[in-house]
N, C-alpha and C positions, 0 to 999 in steps of 0.2 A: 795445264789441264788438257788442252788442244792434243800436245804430246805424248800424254802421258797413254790418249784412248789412241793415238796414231801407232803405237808401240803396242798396243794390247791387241789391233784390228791385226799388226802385221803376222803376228804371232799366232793367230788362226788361219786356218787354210779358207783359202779367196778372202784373204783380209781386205786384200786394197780394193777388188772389186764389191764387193759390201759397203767399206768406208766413200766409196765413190759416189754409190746409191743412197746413202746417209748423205750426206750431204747435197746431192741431188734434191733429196726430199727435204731437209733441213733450209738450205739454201732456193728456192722454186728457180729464180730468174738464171742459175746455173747448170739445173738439173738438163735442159735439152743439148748442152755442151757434150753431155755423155764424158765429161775430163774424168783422167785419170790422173792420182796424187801419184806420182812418181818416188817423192823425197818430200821430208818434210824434217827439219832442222831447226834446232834454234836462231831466227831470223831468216832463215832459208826457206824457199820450195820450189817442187820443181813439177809443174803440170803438163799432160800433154794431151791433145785430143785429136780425132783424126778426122780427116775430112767426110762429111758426109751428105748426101743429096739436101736435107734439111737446112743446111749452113753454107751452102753454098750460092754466090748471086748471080748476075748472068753473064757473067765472064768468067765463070767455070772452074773459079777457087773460091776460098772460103771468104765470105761476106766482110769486111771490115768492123760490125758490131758485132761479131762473135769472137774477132780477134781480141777488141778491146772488151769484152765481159770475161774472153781467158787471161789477159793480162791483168784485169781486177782482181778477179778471183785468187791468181796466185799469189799478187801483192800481201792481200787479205788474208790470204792462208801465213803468208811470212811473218806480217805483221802480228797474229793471233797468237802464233809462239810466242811471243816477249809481252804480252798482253796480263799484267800481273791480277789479282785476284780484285773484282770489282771494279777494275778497268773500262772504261771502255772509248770507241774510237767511230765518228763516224767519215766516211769519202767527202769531200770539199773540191777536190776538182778530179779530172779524167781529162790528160791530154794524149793523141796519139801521132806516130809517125810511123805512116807504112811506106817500107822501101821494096816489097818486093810482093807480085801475087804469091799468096798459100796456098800450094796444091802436098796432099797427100799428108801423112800426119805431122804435127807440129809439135816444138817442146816449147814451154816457158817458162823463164828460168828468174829469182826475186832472190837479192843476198843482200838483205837489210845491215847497213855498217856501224846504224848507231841502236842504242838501247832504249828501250820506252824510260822517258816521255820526250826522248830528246829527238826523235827520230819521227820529222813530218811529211816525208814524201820517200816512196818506191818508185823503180824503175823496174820493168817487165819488159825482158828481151825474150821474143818469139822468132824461135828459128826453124826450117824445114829439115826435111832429112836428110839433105847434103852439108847444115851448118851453116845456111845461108842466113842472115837478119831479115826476118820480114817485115815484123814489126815493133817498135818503144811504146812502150805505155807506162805515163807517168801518173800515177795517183798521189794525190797529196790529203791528208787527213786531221782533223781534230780530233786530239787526245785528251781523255780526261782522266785522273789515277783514280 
């Protein structure tokens, strides 16, 4: 389902920036990310957001809880692909590992390897725009068919 409106947004002109603002508004606690759905795959996605005075703390990259609300989110976007009809799933834990400050735009990248319902935890690898790891975020979740 997820896919099927990600395929119909991209297929209008400013689809992804529409789909972005939908889910913004759909989503509230992601909407100030300003993310952009870059890719969106069966158990894949790929978001990225860029840095902006709002999200940043006082050491002049982006805040560590906005890291780990983009690593959710794109978990959650991956997960929602394999997410079959009357499914549903809630978050159970959020762990994260920052290795490096985030300055300037970021991608984060979710390639889920097993299939619902077998598949309880994502990993969200957030990188800069040299390719650098900033930060892992692990979401682990309950699934229900």
């Amino acid at each position: 389902m997820l896919l099927d409106r990600w395929k119909w947004f991209l297929a209008v002109p400013l689809g992804r920036w529409f789909f972005a603002r939908l889910l913004g508004w759909l989503v509230p606690y992601v909407g100030p990310l300003s993310a952009e759905v870059e890719e969106l795959a069966r158990g894949q996605a790929r978001v990225s957001m860029r840095e902006r005075w709002s999200l940043r703390n006082h050491l002049r990259s982006i805040h560590a809880v906005a890291l780990v609300n983009l690593g959710e989110l794109t978990a959650n976007l991956a997960l929602s692909t394999l997410q079959p009809k009357g499914g549903r799933f809630i978050v159970t834990g959020v762990q994260a590992e920052y290795l490096k400050k985030a300055r300037g735009r970021v991608t984060c990248r979710v390639a889920l390897g097993a299939e619902w319902p077998d598949v309880s935890e994502g990993v969200a690898e957030i990188t800069d725009r040299d390719g650098d790891l900033v930060c892992r975020v692990k979401v682990g979740w309950n699934l229900k068919s």
